[in-house]
C-alpha positions as CSV (number, residue, x, y, z in Angstrom):
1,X,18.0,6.8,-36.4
2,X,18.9,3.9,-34.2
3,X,16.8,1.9,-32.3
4,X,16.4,2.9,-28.7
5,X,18.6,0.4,-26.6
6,X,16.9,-1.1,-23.8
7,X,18.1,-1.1,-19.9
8,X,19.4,-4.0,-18.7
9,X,16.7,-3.9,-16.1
10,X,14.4,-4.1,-18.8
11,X,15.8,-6.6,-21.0
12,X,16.0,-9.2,-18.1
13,X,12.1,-8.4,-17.5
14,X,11.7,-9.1,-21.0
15,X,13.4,-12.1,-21.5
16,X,11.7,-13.2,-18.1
17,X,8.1,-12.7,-19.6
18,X,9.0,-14.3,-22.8
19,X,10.0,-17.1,-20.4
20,X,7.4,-17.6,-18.6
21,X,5.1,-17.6,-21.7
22,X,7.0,-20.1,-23.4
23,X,6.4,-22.3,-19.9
24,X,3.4,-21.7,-19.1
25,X,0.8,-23.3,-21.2
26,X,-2.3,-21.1,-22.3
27,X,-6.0,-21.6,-21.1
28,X,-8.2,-22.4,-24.2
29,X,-9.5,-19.0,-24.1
30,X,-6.9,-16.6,-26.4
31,X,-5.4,-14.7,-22.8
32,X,-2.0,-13.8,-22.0
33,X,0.0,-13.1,-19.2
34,X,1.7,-9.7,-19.0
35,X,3.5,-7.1,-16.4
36,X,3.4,-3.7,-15.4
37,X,5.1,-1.1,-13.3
38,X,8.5,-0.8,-12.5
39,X,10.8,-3.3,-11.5
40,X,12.0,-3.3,-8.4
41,X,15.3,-3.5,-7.0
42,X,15.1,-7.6,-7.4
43,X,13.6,-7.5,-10.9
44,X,10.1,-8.2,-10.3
45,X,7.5,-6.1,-11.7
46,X,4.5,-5.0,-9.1
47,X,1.9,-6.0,-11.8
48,X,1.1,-9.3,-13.1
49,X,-2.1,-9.6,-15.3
50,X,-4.0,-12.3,-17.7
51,X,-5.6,-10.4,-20.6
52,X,-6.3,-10.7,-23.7
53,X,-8.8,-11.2,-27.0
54,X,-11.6,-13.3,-25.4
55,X,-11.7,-11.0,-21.9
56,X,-15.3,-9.4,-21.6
57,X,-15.4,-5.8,-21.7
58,X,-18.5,-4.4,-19.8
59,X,-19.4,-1.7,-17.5
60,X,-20.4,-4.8,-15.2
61,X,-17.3,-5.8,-13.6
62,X,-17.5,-9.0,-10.8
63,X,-14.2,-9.2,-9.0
64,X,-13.0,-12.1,-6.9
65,X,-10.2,-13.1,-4.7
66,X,-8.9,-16.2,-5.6
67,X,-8.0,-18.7,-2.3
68,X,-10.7,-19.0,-0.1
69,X,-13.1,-17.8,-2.4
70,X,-13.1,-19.1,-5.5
71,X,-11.2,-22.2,-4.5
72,X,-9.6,-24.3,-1.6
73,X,-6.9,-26.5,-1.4
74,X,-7.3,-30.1,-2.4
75,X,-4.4,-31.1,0.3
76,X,-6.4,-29.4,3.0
77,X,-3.4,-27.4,4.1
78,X,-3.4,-23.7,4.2
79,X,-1.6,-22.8,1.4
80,X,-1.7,-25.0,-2.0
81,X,1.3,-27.0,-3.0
82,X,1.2,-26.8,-6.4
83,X,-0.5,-26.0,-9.8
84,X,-3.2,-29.2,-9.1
85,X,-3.8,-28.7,-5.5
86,X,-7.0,-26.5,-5.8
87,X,-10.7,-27.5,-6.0
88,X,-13.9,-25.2,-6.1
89,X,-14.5,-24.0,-2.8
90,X,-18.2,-25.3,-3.4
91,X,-20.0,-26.7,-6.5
92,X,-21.9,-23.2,-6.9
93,X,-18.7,-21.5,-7.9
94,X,-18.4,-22.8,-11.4
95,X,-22.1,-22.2,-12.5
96,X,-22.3,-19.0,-10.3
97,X,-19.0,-17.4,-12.6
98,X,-20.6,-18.9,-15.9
99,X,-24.4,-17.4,-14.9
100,X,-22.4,-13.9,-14.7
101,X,-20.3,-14.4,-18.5
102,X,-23.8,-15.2,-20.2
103,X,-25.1,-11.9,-18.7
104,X,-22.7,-10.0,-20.3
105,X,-20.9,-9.5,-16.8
106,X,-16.6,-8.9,-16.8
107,X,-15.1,-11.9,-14.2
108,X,-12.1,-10.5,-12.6
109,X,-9.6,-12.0,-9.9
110,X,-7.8,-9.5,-7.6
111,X,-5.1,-11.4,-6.0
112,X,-2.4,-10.4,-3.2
113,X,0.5,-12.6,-4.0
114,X,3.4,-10.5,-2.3
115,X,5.2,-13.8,-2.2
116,X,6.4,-13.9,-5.6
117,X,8.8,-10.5,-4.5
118,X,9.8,-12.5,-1.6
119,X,11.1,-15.5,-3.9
120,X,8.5,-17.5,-1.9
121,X,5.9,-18.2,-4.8
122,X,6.7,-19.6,-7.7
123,X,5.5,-17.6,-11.1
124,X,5.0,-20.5,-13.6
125,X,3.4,-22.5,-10.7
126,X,1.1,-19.5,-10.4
127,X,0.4,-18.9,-14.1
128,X,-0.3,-22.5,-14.6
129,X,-2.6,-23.4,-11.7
130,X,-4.9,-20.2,-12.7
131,X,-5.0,-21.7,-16.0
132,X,-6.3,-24.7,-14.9
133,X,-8.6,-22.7,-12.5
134,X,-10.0,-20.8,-15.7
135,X,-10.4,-23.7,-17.9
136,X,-12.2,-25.8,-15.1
137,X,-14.6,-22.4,-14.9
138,X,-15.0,-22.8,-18.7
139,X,-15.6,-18.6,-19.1
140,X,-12.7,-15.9,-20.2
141,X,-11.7,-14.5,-17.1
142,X,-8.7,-11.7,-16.1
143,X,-6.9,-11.3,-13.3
144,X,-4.0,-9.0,-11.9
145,X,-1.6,-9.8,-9.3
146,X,0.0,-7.6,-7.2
147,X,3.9,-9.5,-6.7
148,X,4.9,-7.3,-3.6
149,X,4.3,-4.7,-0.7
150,X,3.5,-1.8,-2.9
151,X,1.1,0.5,-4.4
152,X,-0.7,-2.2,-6.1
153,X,-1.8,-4.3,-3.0
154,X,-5.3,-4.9,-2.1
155,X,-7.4,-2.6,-0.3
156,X,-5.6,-0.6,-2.7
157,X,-7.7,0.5,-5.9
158,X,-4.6,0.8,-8.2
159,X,-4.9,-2.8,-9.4
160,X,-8.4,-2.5,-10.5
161,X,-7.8,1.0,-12.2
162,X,-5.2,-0.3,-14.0
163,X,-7.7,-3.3,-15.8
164,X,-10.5,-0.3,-16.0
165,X,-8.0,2.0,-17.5
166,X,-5.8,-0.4,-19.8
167,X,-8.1,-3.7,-19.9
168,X,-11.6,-3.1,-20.3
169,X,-11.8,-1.5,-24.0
170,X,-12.1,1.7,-23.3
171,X,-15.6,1.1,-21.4
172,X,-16.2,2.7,-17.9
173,X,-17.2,0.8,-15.3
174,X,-20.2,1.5,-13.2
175,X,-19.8,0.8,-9.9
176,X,-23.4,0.5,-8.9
177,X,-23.3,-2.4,-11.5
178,X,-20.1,-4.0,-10.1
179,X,-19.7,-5.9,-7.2
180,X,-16.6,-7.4,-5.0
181,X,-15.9,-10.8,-3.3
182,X,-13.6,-11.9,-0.8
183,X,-12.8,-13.9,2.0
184,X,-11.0,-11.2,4.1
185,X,-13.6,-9.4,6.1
186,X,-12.8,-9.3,9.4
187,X,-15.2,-11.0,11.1
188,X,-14.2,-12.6,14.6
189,X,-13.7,-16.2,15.7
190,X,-16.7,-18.3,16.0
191,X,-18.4,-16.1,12.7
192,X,-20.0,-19.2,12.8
193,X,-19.6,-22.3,14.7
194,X,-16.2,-23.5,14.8
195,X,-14.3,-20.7,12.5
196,X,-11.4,-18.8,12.7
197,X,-11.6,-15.1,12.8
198,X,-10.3,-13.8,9.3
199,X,-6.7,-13.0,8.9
200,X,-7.8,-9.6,7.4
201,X,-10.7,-7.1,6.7
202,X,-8.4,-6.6,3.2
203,X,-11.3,-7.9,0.6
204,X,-13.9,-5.4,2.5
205,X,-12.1,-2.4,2.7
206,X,-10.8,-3.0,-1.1
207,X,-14.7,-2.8,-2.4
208,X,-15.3,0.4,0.0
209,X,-12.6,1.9,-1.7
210,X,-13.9,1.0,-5.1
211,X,-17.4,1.8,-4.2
212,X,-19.3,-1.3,-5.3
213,X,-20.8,-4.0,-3.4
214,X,-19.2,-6.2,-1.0
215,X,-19.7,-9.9,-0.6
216,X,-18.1,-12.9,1.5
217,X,-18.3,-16.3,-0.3
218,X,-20.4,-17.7,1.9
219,X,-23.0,-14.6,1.2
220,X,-22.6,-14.8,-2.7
221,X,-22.6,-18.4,-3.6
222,X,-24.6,-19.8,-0.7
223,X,-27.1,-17.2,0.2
224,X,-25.9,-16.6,3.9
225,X,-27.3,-13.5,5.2
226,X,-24.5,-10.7,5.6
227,X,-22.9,-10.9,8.8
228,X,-23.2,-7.4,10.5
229,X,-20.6,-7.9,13.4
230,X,-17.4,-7.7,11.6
231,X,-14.4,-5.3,12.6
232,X,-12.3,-3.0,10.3
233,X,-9.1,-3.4,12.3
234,X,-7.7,-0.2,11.4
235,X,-8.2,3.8,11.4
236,X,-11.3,4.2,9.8
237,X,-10.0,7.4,7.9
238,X,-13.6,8.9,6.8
239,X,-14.2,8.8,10.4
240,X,-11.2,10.5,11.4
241,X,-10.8,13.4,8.7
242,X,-14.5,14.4,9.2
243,X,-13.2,14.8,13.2
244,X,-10.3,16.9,12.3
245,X,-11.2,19.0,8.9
246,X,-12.0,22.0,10.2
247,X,-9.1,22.5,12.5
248,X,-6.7,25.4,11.0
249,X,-3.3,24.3,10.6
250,X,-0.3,26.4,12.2
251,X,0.2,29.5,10.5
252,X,4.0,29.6,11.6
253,X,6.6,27.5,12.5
254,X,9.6,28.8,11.3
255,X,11.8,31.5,13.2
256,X,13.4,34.5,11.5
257,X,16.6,34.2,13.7
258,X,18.8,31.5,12.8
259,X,18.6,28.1,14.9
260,X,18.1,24.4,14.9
261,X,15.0,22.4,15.1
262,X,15.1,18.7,15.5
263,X,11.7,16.7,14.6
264,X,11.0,14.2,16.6
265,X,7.9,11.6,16.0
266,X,7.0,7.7,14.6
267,X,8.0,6.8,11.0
268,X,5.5,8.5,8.2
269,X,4.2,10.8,10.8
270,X,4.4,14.2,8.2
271,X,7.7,14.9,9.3
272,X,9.1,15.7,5.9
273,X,5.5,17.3,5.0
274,X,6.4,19.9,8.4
275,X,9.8,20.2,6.4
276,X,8.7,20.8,3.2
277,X,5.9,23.3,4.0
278,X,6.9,25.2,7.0
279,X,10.9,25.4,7.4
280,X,12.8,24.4,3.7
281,X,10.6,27.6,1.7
282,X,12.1,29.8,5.2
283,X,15.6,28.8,3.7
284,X,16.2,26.1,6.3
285,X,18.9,23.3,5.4
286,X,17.0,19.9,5.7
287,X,19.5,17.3,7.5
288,X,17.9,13.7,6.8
289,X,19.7,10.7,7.6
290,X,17.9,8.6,4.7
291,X,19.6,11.0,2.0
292,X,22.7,12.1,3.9
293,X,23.5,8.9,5.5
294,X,24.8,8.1,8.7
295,X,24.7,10.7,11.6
296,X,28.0,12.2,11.8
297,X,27.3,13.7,7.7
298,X,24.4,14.9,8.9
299,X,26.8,17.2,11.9
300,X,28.8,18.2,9.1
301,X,26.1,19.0,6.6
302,X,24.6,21.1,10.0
303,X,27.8,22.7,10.8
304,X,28.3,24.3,7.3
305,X,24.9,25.3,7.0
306,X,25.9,27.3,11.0
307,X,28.8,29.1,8.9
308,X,27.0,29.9,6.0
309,X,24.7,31.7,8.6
310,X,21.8,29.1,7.8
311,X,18.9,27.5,9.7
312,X,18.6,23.6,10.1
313,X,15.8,21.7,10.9
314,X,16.6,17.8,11.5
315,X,14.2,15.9,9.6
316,X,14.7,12.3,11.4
317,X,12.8,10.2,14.1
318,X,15.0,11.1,16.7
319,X,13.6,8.8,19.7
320,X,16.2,8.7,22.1
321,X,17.7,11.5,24.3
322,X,22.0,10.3,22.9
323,X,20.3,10.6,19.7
324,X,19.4,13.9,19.8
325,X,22.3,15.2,22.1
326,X,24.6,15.6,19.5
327,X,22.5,17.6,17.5
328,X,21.7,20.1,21.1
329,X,25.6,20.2,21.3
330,X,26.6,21.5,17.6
331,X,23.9,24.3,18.1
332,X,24.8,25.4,21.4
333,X,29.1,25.1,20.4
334,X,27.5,27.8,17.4
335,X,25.8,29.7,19.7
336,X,22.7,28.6,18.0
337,X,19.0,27.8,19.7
338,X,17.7,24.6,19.0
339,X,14.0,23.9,19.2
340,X,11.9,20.5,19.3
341,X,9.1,19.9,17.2
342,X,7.1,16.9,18.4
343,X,4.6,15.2,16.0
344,X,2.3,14.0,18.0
345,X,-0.2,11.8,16.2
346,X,-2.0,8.4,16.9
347,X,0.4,5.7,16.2
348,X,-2.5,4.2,13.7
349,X,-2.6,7.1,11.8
350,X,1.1,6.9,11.6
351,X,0.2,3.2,10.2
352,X,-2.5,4.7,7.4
353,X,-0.1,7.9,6.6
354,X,2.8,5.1,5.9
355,X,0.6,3.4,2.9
356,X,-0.9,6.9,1.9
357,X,2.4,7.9,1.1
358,X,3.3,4.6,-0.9
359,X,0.3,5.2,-2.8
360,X,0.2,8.6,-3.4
361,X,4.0,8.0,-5.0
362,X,2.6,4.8,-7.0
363,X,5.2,2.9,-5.0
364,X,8.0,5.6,-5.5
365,X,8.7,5.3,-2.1
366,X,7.6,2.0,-0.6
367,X,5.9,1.8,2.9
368,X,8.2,1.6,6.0
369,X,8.4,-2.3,7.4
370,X,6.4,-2.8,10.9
371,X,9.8,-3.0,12.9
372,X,10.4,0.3,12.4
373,X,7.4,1.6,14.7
374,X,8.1,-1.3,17.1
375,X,11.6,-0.2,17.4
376,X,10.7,3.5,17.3
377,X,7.9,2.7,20.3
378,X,10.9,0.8,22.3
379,X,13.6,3.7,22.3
380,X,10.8,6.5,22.3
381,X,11.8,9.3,24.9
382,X,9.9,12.0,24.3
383,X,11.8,14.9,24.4
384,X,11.8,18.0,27.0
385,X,13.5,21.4,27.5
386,X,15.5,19.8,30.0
387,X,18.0,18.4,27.0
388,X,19.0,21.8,26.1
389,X,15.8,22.5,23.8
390,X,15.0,26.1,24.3
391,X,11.1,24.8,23.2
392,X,9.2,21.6,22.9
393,X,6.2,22.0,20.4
394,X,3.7,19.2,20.0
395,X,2.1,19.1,16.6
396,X,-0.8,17.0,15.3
397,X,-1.6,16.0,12.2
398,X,-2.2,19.0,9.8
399,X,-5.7,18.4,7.4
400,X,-3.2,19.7,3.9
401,X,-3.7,17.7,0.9
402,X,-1.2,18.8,-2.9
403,X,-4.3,17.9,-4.8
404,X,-7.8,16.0,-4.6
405,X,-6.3,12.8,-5.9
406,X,-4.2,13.0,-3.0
407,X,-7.0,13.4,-0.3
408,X,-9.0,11.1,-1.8
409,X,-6.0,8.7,-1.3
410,X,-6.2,9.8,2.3
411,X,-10.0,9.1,2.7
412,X,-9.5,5.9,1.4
413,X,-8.7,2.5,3.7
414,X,-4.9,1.3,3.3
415,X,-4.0,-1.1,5.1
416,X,-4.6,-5.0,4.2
417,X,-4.9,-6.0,7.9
């Protein structure tokens, strides 16, 4: 039988690794760099990760962000400016990461570097600077990368499943042995005298997720106390579900008459769940504007589903009143009710349900960019029977999960802010 040919997209990956490793010089400690996941659209894969022979495996695992936590810039600029611009961020961070190897501990970096999708970081600078990072430490350590806005991304736990699952020998980790340390958790200006307020609560929310202990540099290698005032930023999902669990979802929404319903609501605001679980199993033709296209297919796709005696239901966001006209005039030309169903949720939640989804799909369908709310907030008119709608039906948020990975995804922070 003949070999299996590869994609394209899979030889260019290849020959872009191979690259890269021929470039990139190795630490004195027998590790490699690698990728996972699948390539996206420009090529890059979501997962980069140094592994190899001399990486610990232990059921102690002691994970680090990398800048502004394990090391500062040497320029004093924000960002480094090459492989060489880097220094410890103090002198306890070499002895501290050597004290942990010769207790049998797993060092691990858990870097965001969503730059090197963008084209704005440079992979062979990268690989080489934590190379010299790693050498300087003088211990084995891994780390894993995530290169874009996907799945991967810190507070995420995908990144440190994958080294658990893949790069850790078959051991599991304990996470009451295990600990977390990074630079992103959100405390305010003025933290301490003279400080800027941290760009994120990221690095905490990551070692909630994970379950193990959670440590700013300052805390770990300098013995600060742990600052208590900090802020999460976001919807504190735990908090939230525990609010809402017990509420009973709708029982109906579907009609038995024929008709139109046009959705209404912010991006990832369980629209399509509605769809899926209320109207499409009722026979109802789903009209969607990111399969069908532009607005006037989805008339046509409406108007046959009319002749062919079917229901629609309009499965877009819908904000402005001309927007949803048209729709309100092809129903009432087929003598046809329409009906609006309004998702009415916190526009946060709408925030966490946008990376729950990415998740949940492993990146299948990537999170929805920021403009999108701000443009959805700027046009919102939120709709009334006065259009033509013979209802307007607000609906929440509706507590239904496919499967306990998926609510635990749910329960889990999301967002890096």
């Amino acid at each position: 039988m003949p070999p299996k040919r590869k994609s394209v997209r899979a030889a260019e990956s290849e020959a872009k690794r191979a690259k890269a490793e021929e470039s990139v010089p190795p630490t004195k400690f027998k590790l490699t760099w690698d990728q996972a996941g699948e390539a996206t659209s420009k090529g890059v894969q979501p997962l980069l990760f140094l592994d190899g022979p001399d990486a610990v495996h232990s059921e102690s695992v002691a994970g680090f962000d990398i800048d502004w936590t394990i090391i500062r810039t040497k320029s004093g600029k924000k960002f480094g400016q090459g492989a060489d611009d880097w220094l410890f961020l103090n002198d306890k961070v070499a002895p501290k990461l050597k004290e942990l190897h010769d207790a049998g501990t797993k060092i691990v970096f858990f870097t965001n570097q969503g730059g090197i999708e963008k084209g704005h970081t440079d992979v062979d600078t990268f690989c080489k600077k934590i190379g010299n990072i790693i050498d300087a430490a003088g211990v084995p350590i891994q780390v894993f990368a995530s290169t874009g806005a996907d799945h991967f991304r810190k507070p995420s736990t995908a990144m440190w499943k994958y080294m658990e699952e893949k790069c850790n020998g078959g051991v599991k980790i304990d996470p009451s042995k295990s600990l977390y340390v990074g630079d992103a958790a959100g405390r305010p200006k003025n933290w301490k005298p003279n400080t800027s307020k941290d760009f994120s609560c990221g690095d905490r929310k990551f070692a909630v997720n994970l379950g193990v202990k959670f440590s700013t540099p300052e805390e770990f290698f300098m013995g600060d106390e742990p600052y208590a005032n900090f802020e999460w930023l976001t919807l504190n999902p735990k908090e939230f579900y525990e609010k809402i669990k017990d509420e009973k979802p709708p029982e109906r929404l579907h009609s038995d008459a024929q008709e139109m319903v046009v959705m209404v609501g912010r991006p990832a605001s369980g629209k399509s769940f509605i769809t899926k679980h209320y109207f499409t199993p009722h026979g109802y033709v789903q009209v969607n504007r990111d399969t069908v296209g532009t607005q006037e297919k989805c008339l046509k796709m409406a108007t046959s589903a009319f002749k062919e005696g079917k229901s629609v239901v309009v499965d877009n966001t819908n904000p402005k009143k001309d927007v949803r006209k048209p729709y309100i005039n092809l129903a009432m030309k087929n003598k046809v009710p329409v009906r609006c169903i309004y998702i009415d949720i916190p526009t946060e939640l709408s925030h966490h349900l946008n990376y729950v989804r990415q998740n949940q799909t492993k990146g299948k369908v990537r999170r929805i960019p920021e403009v999108a709310y701000r443009t959805y907030e700027k046009y919102l008119e939120k709709p009334d029977v006065g259009e033509g709608f013979a209802e307007v039906k607000n609906v929440g948020f509706i507590p239904h999960f496919d499967s306990e990975d998926d609510k635990e995804i749910f329960l889990q922070w999301t967002s890096n802010v």
